[in-house]
C-alpha positions as CSV (number, residue, x, y, z in Angstrom):
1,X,19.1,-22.2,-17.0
2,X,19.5,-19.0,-15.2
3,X,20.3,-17.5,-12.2
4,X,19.5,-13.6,-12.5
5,X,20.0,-11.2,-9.6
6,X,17.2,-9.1,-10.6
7,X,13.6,-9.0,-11.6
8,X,13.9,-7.2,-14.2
9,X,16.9,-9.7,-16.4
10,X,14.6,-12.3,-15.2
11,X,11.4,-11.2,-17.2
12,X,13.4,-10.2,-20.1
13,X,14.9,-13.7,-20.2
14,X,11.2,-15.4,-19.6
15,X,10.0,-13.2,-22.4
16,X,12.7,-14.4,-25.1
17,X,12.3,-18.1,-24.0
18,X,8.2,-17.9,-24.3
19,X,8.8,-16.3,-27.8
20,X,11.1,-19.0,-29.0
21,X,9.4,-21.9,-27.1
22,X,12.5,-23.0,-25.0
23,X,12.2,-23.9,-21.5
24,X,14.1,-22.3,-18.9
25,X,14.6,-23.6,-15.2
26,X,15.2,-20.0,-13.3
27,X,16.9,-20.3,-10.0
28,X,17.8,-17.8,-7.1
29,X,18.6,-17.0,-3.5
30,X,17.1,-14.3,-1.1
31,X,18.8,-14.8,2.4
32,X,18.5,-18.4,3.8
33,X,15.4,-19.1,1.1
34,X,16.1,-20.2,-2.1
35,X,13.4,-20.8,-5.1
36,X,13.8,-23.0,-8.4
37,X,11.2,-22.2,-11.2
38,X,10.6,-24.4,-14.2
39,X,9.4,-23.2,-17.1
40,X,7.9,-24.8,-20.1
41,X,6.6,-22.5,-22.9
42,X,2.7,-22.9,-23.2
43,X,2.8,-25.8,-20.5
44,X,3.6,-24.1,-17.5
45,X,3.3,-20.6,-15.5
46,X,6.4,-18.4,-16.7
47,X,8.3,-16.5,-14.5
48,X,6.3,-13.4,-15.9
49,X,2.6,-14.8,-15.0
50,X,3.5,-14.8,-11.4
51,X,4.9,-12.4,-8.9
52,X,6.0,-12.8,-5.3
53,X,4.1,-10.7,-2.5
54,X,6.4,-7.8,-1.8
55,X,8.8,-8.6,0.9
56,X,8.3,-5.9,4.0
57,X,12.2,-6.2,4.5
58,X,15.4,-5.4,3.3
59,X,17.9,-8.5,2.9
60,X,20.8,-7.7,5.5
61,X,23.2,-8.8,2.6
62,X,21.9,-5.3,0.5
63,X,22.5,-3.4,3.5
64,X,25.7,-4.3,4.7
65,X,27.2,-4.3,1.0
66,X,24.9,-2.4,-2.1
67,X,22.4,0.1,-0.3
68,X,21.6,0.8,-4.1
69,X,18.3,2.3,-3.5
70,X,17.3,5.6,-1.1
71,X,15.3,3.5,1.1
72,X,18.2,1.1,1.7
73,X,20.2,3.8,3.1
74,X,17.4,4.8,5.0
75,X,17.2,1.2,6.6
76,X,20.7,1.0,7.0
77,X,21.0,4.5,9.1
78,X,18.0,3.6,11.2
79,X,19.7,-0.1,12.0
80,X,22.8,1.4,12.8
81,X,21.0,4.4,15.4
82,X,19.7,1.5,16.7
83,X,22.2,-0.9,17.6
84,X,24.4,2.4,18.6
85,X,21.6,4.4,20.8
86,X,19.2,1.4,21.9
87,X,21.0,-2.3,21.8
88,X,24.0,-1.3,23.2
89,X,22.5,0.7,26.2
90,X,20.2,-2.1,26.6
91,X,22.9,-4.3,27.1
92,X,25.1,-2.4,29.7
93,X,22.2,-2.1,31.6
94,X,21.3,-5.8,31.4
95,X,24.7,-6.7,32.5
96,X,25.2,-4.1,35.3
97,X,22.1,-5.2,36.6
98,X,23.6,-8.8,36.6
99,X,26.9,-7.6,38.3
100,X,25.0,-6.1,41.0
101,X,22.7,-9.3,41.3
102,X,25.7,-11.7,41.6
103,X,27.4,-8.9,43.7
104,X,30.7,-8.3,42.2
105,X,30.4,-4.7,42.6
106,X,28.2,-2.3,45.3
């Protein structure tokens, strides 16, 4: 059984367990998803014989605490420009207007 934070442990430990003919039951997380894989040497699809689309996104969790890739940084720069330069704006405006609707202020 294993639980592998990368791709790359993961085929290296699907490779040994084809070789020896032992069965492996990978498991992991990505956000709120979650996957479990079984594997069962020269029965089954390993973990190697299939690959995920590429996800578009970067989990907020690699973001917020191991940006360990360029375009990670990238990602995290542009989220922060935008919750400092467009979300927050956004949101004085919204409640001003709502002040002046209820009529707390002139």
């Amino acid at each position: 059984m294993n639980a592998l934070d990368n791709v790359e442990a993961r085929l290296f430990m699907d490779k040994q367990c084809v070789q020896n003919s032992k069965g492996m039951i990978d498991a992991g997380t990505l956000g709120a998803m979650g996957n479990v894989q079984v594997v069962v040497p020269f029965q089954s699809e390993s973990y190697g014989s299939s690959m995920d689309p590429p996800d578009p996104s970067i989990p907020v969790c690699t973001l917020k605490n191991f940006p360990y890739e360029i375009s990670h940084t990238i990602q995290w720069a542009r989220d922060l420009f935008d919750g400092l330069y467009n979300r927050r704006p956004e949101q004085v405006n919204s409640n001003a207007e709502t002040v002046f609707a209820i009529g707390l202020v002139e």
